[in-house]
Backbone as ProteinMPNN parsed JSONL, in Angstrom:
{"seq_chain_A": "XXXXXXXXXXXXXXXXXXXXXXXXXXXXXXXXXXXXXXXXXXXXXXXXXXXXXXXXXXXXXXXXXXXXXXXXXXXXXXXXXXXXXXXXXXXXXXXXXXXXXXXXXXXXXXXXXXXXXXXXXXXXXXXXXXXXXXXXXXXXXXXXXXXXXXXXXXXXXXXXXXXXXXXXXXXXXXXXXX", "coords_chain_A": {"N_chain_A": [[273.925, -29.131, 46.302], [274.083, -32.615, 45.95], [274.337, -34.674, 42.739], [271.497, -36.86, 42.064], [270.469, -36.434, 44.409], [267.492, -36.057, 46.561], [265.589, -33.719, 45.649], [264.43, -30.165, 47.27], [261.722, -30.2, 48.911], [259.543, -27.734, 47.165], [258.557, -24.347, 47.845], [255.941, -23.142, 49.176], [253.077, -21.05, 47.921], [251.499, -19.618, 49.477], [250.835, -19.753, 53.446], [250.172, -22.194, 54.907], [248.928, -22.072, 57.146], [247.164, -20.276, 57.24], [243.788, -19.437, 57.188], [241.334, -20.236, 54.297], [239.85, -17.503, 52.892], [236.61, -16.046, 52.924], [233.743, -16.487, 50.935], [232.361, -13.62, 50.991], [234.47, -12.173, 51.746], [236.254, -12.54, 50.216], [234.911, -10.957, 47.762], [234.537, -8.615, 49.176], [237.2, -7.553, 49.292], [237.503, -7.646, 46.319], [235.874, -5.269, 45.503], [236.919, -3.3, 47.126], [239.172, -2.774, 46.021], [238.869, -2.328, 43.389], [236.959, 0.11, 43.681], [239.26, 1.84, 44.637], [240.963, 1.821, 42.612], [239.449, 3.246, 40.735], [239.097, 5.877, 42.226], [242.359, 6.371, 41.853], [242.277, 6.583, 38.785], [240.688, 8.699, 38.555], [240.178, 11.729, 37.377], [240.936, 14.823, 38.247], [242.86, 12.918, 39.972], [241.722, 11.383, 43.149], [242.25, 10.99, 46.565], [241.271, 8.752, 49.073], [240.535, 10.378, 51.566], [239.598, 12.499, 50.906], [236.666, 11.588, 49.646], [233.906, 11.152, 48.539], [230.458, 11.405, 49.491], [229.271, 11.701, 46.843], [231.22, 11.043, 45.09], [231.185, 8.447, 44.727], [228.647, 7.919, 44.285], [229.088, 8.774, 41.528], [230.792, 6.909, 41.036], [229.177, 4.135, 40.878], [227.404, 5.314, 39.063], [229.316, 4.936, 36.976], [229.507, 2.558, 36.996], [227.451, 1.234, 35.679], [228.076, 0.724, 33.16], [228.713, -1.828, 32.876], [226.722, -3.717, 33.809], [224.323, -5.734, 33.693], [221.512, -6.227, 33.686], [218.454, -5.392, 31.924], [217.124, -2.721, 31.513], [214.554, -1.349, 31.005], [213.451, 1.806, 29.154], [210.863, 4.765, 29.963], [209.671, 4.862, 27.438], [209.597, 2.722, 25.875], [208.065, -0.185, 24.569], [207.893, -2.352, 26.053], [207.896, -1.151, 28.529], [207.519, -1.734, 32.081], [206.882, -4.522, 31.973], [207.21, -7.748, 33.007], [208.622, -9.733, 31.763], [209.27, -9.522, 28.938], [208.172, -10.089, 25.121], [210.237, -10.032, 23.649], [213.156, -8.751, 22.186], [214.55, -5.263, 22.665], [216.12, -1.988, 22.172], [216.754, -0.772, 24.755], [218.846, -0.096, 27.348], [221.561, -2.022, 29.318], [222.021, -1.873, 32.719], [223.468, -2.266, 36.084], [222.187, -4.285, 38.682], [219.992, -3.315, 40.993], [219.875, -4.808, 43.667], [222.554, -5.89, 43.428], [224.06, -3.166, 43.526], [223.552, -2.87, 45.983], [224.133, -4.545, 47.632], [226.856, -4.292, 46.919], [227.608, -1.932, 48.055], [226.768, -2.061, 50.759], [229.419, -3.55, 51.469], [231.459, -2.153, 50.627], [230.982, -0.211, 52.726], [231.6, -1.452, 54.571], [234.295, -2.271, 54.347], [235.618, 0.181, 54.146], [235.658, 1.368, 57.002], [237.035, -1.078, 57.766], [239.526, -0.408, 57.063], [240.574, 1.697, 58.385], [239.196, 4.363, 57.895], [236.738, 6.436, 59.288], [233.646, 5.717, 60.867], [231.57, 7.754, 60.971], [232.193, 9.934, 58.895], [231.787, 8.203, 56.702], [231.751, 7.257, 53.142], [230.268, 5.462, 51.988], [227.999, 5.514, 53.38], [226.91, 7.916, 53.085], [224.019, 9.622, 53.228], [223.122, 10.968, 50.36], [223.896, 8.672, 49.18], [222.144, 6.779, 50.189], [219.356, 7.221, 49.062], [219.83, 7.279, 46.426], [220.481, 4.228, 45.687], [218.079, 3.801, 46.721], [216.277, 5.213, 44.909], [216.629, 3.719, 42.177], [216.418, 1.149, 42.899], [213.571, 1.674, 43.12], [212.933, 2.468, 40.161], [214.128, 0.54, 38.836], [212.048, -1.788, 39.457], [209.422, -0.574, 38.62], [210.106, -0.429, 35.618], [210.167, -2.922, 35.132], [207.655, -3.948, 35.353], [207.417, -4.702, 38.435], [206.329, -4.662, 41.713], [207.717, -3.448, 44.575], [206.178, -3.014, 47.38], [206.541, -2.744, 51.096], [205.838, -5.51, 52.99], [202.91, -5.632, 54.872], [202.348, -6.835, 58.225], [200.187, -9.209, 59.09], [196.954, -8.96, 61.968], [198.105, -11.251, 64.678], [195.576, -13.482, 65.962], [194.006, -14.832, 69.049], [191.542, -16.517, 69.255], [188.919, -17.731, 71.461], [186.447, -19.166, 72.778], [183.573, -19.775, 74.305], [181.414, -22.797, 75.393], [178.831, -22.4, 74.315], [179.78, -21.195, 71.885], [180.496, -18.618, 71.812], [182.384, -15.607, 71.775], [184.379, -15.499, 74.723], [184.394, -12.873, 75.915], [186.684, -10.422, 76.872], [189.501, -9.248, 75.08], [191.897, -10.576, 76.93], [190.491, -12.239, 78.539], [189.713, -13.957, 76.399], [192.016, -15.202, 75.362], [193.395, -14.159, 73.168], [195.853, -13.104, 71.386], [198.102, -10.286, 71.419], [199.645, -8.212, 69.876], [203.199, -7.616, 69.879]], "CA_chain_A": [[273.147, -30.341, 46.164], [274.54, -33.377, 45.107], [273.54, -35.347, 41.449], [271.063, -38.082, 42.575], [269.724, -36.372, 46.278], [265.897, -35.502, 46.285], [264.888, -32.743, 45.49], [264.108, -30.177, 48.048], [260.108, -29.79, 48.464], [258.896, -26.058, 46.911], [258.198, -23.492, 49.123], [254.105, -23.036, 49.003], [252.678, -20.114, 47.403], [250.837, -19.396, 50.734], [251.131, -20.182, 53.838], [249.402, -23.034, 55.345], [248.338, -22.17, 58.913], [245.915, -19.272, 56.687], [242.552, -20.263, 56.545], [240.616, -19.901, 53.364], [239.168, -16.322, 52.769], [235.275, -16.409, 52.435], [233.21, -15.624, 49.439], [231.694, -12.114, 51.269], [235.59, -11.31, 52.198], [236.595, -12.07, 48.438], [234.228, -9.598, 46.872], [234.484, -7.102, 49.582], [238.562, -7.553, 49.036], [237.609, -6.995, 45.588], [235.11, -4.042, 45.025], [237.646, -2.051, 47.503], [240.443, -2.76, 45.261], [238.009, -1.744, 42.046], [236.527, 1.392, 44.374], [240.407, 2.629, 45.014], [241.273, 1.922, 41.258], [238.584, 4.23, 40.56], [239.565, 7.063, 42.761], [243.239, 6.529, 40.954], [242.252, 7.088, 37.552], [239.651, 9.697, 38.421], [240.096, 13.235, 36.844], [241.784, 14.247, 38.859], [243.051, 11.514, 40.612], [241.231, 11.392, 44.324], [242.623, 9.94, 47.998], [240.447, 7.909, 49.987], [239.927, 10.867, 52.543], [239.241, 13.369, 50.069], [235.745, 10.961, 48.485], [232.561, 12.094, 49.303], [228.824, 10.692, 48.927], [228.908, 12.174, 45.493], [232.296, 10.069, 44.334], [230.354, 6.854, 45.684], [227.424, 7.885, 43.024], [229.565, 8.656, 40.203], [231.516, 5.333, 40.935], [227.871, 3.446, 40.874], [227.083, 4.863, 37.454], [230.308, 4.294, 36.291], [229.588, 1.002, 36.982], [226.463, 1.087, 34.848], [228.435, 0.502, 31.468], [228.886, -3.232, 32.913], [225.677, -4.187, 33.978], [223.715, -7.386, 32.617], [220.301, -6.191, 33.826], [218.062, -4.683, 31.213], [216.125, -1.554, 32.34], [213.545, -0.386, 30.399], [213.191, 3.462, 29.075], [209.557, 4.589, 30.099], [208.976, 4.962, 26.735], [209.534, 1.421, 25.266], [207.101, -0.684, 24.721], [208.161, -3.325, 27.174], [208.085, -0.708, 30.255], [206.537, -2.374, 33.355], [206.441, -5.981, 31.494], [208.931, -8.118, 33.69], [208.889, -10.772, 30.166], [208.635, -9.151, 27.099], [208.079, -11.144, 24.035], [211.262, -9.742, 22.647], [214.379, -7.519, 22.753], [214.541, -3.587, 22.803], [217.205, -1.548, 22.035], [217.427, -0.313, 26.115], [220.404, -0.082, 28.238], [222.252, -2.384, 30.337], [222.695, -1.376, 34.17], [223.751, -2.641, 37.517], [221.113, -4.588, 39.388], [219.913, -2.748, 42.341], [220.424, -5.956, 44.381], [224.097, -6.1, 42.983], [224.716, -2.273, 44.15], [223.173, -2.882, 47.475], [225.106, -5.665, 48.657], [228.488, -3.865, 47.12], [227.602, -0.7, 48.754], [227.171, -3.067, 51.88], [230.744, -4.444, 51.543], [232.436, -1.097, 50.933], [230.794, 0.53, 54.151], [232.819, -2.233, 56.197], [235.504, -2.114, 54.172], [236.328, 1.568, 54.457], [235.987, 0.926, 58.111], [238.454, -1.863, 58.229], [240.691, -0.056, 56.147], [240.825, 3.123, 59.095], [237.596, 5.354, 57.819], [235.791, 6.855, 60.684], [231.897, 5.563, 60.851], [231.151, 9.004, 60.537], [232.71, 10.246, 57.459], [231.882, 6.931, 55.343], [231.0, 8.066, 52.111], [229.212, 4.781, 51.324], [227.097, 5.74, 54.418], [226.223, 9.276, 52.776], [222.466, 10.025, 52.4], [222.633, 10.757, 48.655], [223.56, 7.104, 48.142], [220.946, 5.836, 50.503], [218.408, 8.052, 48.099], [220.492, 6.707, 45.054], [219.979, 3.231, 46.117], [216.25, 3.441, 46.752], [215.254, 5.57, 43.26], [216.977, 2.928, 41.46], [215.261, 0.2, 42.948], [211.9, 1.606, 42.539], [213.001, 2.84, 39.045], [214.19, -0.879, 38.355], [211.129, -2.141, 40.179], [208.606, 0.065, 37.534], [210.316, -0.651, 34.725], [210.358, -4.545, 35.121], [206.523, -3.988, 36.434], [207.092, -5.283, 39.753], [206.285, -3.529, 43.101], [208.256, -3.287, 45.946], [206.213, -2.668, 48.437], [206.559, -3.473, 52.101], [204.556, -6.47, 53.384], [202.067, -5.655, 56.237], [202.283, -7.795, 59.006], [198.593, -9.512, 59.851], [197.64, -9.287, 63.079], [197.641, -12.419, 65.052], [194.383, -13.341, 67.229], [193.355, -16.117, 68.974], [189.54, -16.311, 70.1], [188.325, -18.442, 72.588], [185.063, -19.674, 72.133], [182.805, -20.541, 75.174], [180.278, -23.706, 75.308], [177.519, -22.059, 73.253], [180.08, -20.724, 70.601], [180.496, -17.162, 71.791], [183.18, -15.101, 72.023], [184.243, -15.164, 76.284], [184.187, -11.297, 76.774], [187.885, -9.351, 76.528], [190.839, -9.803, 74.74], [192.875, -10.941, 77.337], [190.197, -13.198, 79.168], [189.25, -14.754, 75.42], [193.235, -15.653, 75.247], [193.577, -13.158, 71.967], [197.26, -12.942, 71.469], [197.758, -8.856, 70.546], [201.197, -7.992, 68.65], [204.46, -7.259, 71.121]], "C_chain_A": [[273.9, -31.292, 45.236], [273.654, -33.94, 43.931], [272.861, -36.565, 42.474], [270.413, -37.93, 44.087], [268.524, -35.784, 45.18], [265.942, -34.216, 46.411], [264.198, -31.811, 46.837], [262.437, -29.869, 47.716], [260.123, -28.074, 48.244], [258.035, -25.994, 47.855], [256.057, -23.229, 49.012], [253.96, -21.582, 48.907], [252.086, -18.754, 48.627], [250.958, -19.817, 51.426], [249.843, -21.439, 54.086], [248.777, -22.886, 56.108], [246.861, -20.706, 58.007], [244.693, -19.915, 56.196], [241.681, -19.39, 55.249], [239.648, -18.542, 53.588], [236.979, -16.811, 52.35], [234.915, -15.485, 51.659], [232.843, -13.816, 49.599], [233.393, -11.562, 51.052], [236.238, -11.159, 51.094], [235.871, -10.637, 47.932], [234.433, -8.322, 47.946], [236.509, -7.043, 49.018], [237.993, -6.659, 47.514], [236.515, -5.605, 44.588], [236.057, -3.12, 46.015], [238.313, -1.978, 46.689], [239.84, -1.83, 43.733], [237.703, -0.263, 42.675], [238.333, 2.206, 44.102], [241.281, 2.853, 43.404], [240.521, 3.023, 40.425], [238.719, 5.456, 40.932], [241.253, 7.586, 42.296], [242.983, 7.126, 39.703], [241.137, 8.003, 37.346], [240.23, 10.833, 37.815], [240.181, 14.568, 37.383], [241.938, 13.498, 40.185], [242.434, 12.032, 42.578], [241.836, 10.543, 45.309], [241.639, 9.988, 48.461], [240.051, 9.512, 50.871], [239.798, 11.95, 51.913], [237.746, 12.85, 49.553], [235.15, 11.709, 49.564], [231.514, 11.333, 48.689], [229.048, 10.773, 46.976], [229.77, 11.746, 44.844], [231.84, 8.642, 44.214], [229.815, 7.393, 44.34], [227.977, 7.919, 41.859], [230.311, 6.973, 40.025], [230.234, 4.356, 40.679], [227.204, 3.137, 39.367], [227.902, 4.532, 36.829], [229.936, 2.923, 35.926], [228.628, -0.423, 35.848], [226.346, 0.554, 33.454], [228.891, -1.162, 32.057], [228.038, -4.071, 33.62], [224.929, -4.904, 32.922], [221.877, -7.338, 32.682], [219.444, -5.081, 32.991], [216.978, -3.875, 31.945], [216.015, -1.193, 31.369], [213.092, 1.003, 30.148], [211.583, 3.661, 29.712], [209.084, 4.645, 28.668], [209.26, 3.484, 25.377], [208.277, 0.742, 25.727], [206.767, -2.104, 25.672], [208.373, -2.672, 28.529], [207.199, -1.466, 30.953], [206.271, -3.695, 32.958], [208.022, -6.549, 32.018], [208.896, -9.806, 32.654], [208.478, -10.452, 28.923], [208.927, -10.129, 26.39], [208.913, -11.165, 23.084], [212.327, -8.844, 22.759], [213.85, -6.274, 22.489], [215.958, -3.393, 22.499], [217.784, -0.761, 24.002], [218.572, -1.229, 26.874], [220.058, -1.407, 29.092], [222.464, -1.681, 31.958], [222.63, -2.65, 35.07], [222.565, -2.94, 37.907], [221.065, -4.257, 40.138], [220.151, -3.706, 43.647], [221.868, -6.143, 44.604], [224.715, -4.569, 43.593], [224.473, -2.256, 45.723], [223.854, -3.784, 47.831], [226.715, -5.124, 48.171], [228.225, -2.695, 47.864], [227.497, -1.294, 50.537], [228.856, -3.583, 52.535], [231.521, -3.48, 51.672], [231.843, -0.387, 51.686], [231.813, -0.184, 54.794], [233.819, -2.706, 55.582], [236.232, -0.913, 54.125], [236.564, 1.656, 56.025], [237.285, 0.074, 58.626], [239.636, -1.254, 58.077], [241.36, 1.641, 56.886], [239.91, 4.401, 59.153], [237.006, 5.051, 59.246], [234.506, 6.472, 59.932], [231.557, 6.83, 60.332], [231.187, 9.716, 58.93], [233.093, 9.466, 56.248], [231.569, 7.554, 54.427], [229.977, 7.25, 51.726], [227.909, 4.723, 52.2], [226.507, 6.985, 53.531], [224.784, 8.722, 52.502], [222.025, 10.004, 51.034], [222.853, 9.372, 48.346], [222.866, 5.735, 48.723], [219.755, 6.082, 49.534], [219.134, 7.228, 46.924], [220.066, 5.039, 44.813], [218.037, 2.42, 45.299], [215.416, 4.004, 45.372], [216.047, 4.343, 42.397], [216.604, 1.643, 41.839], [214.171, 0.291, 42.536], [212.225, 1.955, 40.847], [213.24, 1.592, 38.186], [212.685, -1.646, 38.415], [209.736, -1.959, 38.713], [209.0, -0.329, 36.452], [210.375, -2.472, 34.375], [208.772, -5.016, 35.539], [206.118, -5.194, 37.496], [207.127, -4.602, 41.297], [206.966, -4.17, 44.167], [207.85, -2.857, 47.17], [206.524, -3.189, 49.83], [205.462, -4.35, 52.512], [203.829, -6.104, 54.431], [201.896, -6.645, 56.852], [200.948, -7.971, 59.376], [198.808, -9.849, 61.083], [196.995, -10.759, 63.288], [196.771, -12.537, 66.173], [194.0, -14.466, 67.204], [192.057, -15.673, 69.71], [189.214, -17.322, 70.283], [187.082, -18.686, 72.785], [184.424, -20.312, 73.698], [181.802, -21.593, 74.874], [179.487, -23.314, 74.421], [178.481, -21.187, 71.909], [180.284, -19.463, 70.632], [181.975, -16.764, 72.26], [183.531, -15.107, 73.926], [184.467, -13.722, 76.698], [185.941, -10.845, 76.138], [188.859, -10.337, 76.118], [191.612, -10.98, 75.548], [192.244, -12.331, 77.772], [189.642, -13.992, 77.756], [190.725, -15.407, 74.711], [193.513, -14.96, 73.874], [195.123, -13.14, 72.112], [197.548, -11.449, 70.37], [199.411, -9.183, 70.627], [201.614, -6.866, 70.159], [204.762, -6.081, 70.752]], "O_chain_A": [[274.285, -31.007, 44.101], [272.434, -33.788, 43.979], [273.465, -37.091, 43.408], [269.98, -38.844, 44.789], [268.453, -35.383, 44.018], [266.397, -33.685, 47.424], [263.444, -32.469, 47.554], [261.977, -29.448, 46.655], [260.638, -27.297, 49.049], [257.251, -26.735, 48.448], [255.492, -23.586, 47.978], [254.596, -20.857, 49.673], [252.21, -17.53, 48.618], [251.381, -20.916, 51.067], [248.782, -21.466, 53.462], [247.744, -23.554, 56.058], [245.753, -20.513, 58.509], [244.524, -20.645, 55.22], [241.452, -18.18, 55.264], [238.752, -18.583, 54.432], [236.449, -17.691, 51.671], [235.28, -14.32, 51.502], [232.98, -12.968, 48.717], [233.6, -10.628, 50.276], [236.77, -10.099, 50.764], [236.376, -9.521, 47.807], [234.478, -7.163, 47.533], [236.763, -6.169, 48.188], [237.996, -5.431, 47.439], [236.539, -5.252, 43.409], [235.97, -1.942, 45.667], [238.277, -0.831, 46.242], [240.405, -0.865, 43.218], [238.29, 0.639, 42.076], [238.413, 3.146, 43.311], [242.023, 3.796, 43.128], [241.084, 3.598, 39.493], [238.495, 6.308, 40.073], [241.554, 8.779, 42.312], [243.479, 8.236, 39.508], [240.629, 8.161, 36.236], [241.423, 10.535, 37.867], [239.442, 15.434, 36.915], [241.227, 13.542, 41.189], [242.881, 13.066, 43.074], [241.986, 9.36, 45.005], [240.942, 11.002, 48.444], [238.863, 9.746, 50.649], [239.965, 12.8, 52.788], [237.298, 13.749, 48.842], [235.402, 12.348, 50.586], [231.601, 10.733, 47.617], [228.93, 9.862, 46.156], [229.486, 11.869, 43.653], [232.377, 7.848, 43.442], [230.526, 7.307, 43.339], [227.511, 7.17, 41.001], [230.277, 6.185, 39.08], [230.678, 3.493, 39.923], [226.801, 2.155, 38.745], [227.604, 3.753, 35.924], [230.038, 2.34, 34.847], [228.725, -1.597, 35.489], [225.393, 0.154, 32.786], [229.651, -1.657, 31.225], [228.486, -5.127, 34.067], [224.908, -4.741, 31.702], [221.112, -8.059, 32.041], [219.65, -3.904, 33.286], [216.163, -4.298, 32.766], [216.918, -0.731, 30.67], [212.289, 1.439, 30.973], [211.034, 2.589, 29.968], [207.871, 4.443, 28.612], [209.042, 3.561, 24.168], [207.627, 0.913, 26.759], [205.696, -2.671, 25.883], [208.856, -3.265, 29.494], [206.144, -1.842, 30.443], [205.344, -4.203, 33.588], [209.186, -6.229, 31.78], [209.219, -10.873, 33.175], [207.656, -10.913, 28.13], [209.735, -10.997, 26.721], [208.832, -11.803, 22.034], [212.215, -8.06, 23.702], [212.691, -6.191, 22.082], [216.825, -4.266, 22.522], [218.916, -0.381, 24.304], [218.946, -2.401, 26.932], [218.959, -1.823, 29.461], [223.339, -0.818, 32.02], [221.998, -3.693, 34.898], [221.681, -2.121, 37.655], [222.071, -4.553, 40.783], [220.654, -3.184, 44.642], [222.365, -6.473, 45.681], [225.814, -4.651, 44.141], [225.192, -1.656, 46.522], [224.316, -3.437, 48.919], [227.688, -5.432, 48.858], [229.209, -2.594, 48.597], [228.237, -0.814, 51.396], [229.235, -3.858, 53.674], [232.343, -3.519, 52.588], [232.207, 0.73, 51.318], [232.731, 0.316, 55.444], [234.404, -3.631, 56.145], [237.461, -0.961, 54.066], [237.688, 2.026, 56.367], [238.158, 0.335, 59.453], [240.634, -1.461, 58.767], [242.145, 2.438, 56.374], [239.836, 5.226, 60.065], [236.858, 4.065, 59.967], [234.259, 6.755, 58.759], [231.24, 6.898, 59.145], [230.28, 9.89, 58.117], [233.92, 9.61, 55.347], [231.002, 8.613, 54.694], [228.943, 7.707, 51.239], [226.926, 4.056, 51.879], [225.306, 6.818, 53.319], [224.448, 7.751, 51.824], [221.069, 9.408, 50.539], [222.217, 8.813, 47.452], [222.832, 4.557, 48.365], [219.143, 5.07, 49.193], [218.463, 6.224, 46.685], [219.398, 4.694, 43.838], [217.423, 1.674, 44.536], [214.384, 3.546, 44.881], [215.257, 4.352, 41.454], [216.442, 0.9, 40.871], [213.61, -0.522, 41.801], [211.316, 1.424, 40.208], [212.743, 1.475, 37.066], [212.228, -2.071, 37.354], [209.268, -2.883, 38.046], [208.015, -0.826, 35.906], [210.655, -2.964, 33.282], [208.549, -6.149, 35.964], [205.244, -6.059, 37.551], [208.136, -4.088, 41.778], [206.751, -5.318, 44.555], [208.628, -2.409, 48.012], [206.855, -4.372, 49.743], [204.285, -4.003, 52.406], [204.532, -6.482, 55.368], [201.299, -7.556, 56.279], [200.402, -7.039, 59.967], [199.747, -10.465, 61.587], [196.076, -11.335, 62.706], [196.98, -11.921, 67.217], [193.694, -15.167, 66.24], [191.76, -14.756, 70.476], [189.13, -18.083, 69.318], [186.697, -17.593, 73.201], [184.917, -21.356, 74.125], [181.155, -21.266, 73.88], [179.432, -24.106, 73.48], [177.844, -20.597, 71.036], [180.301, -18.918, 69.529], [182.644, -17.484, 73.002], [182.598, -14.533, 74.489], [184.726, -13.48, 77.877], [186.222, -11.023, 74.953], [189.091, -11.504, 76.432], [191.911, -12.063, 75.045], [192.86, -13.385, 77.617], [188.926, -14.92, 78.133], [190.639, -16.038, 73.657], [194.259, -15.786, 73.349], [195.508, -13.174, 73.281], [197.363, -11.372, 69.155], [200.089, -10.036, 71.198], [201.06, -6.06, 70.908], [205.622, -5.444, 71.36]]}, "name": "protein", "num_of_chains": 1, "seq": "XXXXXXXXXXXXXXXXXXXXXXXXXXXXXXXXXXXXXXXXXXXXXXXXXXXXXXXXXXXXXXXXXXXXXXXXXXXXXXXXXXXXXXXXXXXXXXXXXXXXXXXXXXXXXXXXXXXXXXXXXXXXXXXXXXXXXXXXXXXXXXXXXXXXXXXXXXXXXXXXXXXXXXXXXXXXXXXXXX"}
């Protein structure tokens, strides 16, 4: 290059023709990368087709020492009050919301990544059970219930001239649940 020519343009970090990663594909990118960092510095150290339901759960509580959501002992005096009037000395954990949507992300990222459906670990049973006592255990301790909503049913009634019902369901236009 001669003194006095321009400069050639720098090469770009990335390419161009790559379209922007989305926010789900970020975090699943990075709870695999955290999951596989985890199975590295395990005790001893674990490969991917060696984990099991029960590596998933220890990785979960692990995770527990960096949680922002206060859970209540049962025996504080703020159990089941979802605004106490003041701090406690109870723990920090993982929001059950926050493990359910990463336990979401690393099912279909062990998939992408060559895991058989079958032998997911974040599929295992114990950490559908793991899951669900730690919701309701969050749930109780924040006293708020989780139950499922019951669907009402829907009915229309058809009303003849004098105000009466017209006889059957179907001929009073009743609309019964599909």
């Amino acid at each position: 290059m001669e003194p006095g020519s321009p400069k050639p343009d720098p090469i770009p970090s990335s390419p161009s023709t790559s379209a922007p990663t989305s926010r789900y594909e970020s975090q699943k990118r990075r709870d695999w990368n955290a999951f596989l960092q985890y199975l590295r510095s395990h005790k001893p150290p674990l490969t991917l087709s060696r984990c099991s339901g029960a590596h998933v759960l220890e990785f979960l509580k692990y995770l527990d020492q960096f949680g922002k959501t206060k859970v209540h002992v049962s025996t504080c005096p703020f159990f089941g009050h979802p605004d106490p009037p003041s701090s406690c000395s109870c723990p920090h954990k993982q929001a059950w919301g926050s493990l359910d949507a990463m336990i979401g992300r690393l099912r279909a990222a062990y998939e992408e990544n060559g895991g058989r459906p079958e032998s997911n670990p974040f599929a295992a049973r114990a950490v559908k059970i793991y899951l669900r006592e730690v919701k309701e255990s969050q749930a109780k301790a924040r006293g708020i219930s989780y139950q499922k909503k019951k669907h009402k049913k829907q009915t229309t009634v058809r009303l003849d001239g004098d105000g009466n019902n017209s006889g059957s369901p179907a001929a009073s236009g009743a609309v019964l649940p599909g």
